[in-house]
Phi, psi and omega in degrees: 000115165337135165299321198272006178247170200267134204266135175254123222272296212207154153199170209213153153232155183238160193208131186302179201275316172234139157252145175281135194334324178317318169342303179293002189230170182263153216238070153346080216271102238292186142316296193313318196308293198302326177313352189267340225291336163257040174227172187287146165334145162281116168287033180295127161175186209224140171261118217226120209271142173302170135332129189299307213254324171241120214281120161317096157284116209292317195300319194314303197282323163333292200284014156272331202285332182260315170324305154253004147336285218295305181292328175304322182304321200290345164250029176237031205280039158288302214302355186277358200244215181215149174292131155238146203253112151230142200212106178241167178283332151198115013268163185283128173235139163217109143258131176247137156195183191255130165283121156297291250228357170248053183242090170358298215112209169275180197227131152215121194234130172284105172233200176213155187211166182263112166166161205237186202287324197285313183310333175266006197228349172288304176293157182306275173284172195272109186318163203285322189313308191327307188296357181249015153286343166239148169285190201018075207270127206002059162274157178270162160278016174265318194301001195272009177274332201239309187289159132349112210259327182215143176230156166236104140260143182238108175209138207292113197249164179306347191208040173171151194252125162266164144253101174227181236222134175237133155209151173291136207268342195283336201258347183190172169264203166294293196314286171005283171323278178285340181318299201306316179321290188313342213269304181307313160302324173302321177278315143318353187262329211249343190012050168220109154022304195287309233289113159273137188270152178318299190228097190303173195233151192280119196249308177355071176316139220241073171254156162304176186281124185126337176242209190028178011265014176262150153235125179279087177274160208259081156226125178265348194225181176246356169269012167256007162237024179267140179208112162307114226212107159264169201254108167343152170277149208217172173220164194225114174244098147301098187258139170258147198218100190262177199310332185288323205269005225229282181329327177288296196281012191261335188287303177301316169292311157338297208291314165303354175216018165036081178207168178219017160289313200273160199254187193280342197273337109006275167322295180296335182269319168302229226343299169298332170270008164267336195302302189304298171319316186285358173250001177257018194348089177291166167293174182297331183248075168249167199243135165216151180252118158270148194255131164237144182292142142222177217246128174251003168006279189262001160287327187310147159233142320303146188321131183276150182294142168300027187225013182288145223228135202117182182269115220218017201251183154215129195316083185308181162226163155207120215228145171190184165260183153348289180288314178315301169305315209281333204279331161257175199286190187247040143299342194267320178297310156336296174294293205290244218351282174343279208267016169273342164262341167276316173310355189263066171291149170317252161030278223276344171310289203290011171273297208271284178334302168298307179291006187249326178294340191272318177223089148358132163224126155240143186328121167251116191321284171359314175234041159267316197294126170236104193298339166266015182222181154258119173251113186271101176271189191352237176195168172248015167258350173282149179287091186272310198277357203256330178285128195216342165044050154093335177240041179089204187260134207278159194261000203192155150204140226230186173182167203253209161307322182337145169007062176226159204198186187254102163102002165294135137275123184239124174279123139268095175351153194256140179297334166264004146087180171093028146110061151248157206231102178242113187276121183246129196229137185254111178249031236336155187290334193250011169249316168326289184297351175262325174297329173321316178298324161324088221284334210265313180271315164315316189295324194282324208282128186261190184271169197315163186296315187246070191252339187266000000 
């Protein structure tokens, strides 16, 4: 057996103390939500150095960890539950939706590994073991009929602890994704039974007008909508971008295309899909895209609470060819991100909804994957750095297998904060070593992420 690899000890399920009467009813699942039911679990989590001066009890912190689990559930307690299918035949009905109350509960499992903080954050790419930190390892979010809708692994390194965090993509979003993370740490931080968290979360499922809360999907089996997806092989880099040089290229874009609209973050995903294209040297008329989640909430009118809990984002596009990008600068580049983000209007929100009720589609990593393109993932605006469970500021935050490809971009807050940026880019070894190369992209890059 490898020494280095992660041994798994114990694991439990916790299930909250109380439920509220809603509990008892099935917990309904929006479009956006069932469009997630063939893509992968959300993968998160933090790396965290023990304490210098006294030895971490490890059981100790487990059994704060399920304590305040079991209270967190109470106010996320679909995640406590399981996807369940009803399905008749006349008239023909598929329904998905989560049984709160016929469930184990969430999954938290203790595991270990012989390595030490510096062996995952020290190499040059992100080691492969990082992907054994987490549970439902290329699991679908369908599989949540049978699997856990959300697990906490906590496993134990010699000088240091991850905690990571699995939840079903179908039940929420990255914003989703950390409310509960940030929510779960408050209450471990506050260990008290009473304890209100800052942002509870809005469980009100959310349709346009006219529809819901059943969605009938035209399906009789789930294999006609599961699609199983391995990734080419890639290598994973984190590069840092800290706020001046983040500031530069927003400054630089802006100024080339003599606008003061476009924002940084615009800015920086043009800036990874021309650095990125210019290492895939394409032909001239190939059509390439970059694509970003966006969060639609605050597009709606009226607006959905920023605490709303479900899935809430939709894939922007900003599409041009091959030539077209490297031959103008990137402001030129820029503006179209702008404006595939300024276009996501309420009107084109509920345009896209009515055409997804009238004919269903659910996602297939497969065809999120574009070998001609970029994909901008999660954000750097969630408080990723703010969950600390007692033990400071986490030193690192890491993601598993999940929804990575050749040309994924994952965004992350920078660990010292101030508008800083940390980018995790997914690459085949021989375009990885050509962005290394990049002179233009090298210069924009700061030091390694975790070097403080």
């Amino acid at each position: 057996m490898n020494p280095t690899s992660v041994q798994q000890i114990s694991e439990c399920f916790i299930k909250p103390p109380n439920l509220p009467k809603e509990a008892n009813q099935p917990y309904y699942l929006t479009p956006w939500d069932l469009a997630m039911l063939s893509v992968h679990y959300i993968q998160k989590g933090l790396l965290f150095a023990k304490p210098p001066q006294e030895a971490l009890d490890i059981m100790y912190l487990l059994d704060k960890l399920k304590h305040s689990l079991a209270l967190t559930l109470v106010h996320f307690y679909p995640l406590a539950g399981r996807l369940a299918t009803s399905k008749t035949e006349d008239p023909p009905s598929y329904v998905v939706y989560v049984d709160c109350t016929n469930s184990p509960g969430a999954r938290l499992v203790h595991a270990a590994v012989n390595l030490t903080v510096s062996d995952v954050l020290s190499p040059t790419y992100v080691p492969l073991v990082a992907q054994s930190f987490f549970d439902h390892h290329r699991a679908l979010n369908h599989d949540g009929h049978f699997r856990s809708l959300l697990t906490i692994q906590v496993t134990d390194l010699v000088d240091g602890v991850f905690i990571g965090c699995s939840m079903n993509h179908a039940i929420g979003d990255g914003s989703s994704f950390w409310q509960f993370l940030n929510s779960f740490s408050e209450i471990f931080q506050a260990q008290g039974s009473e304890f209100q968290i800052a942002h509870p979360p809005d469980l009100k499922r959310w349709f346009p007008d006219g529809y819901g809360p059943i969605v009938n999907l035209p399906f009789t089996h789930h294999e006609q909508f599961l699609g199983h997806f391995e990734a080419p092989p890639f290598r994973e880099r984190v590069f840092h971008f800290s706020s001046e040089s983040i500031a530069k290229l927003k400054a630089r874009a802006n100024s080339e295309y003599n606008t003061n609209k476009i924002s940084s973050f615009q800015s920086l995903s043009a800036f990874m899909w021309r650095c990125i294209m210019r290492t895939r040297k394409l032909p001239h008329d190939q059509i390439t895209s970059c694509r970003l989640a966006c969060n639609n909430r605050s597009r709606l009118k009226p607006p959905l609470s920023a605490d709303y809990f479900g899935n809430c984002i939709y894939p922007l596009r900003a599409s041009t060819t091959a030539g077209e990008l490297l031959e103008n600068n990137l402001g030129w580049a820029a503006w179209r991100t702008h404006q595939a983000v300024v276009n996501q209007s309420d009107e084109k929100i509920r345009e896209s909804l009515e055409s997804w009720l009238k004919s269903p589609i659910i996602y297939q990593i497969g065809q999120l994957f574009d070998p001609f393109s970029v994909m901008m993932g999660s954000s750097p605006r969630f408080n990723k750095y703010g969950s600390e469970f007692g033990l400071g500021k986490a030193l690192a935050l890491l993601s598993g297998y999940a929804h990575k490809f050749s040309g994924k971009v994952s965004a992350y807050p920078g660990r010292e904060g101030g508008g800083s940026v940390d980018l995790e880019v997914c690459l085949p070894q021989n375009l990885m070593t050509a962005l290394e190369d990049d002179q233009e992209f090298m210069d924009a890059v700061s030091v390694s992420p975790w070097s403080n």
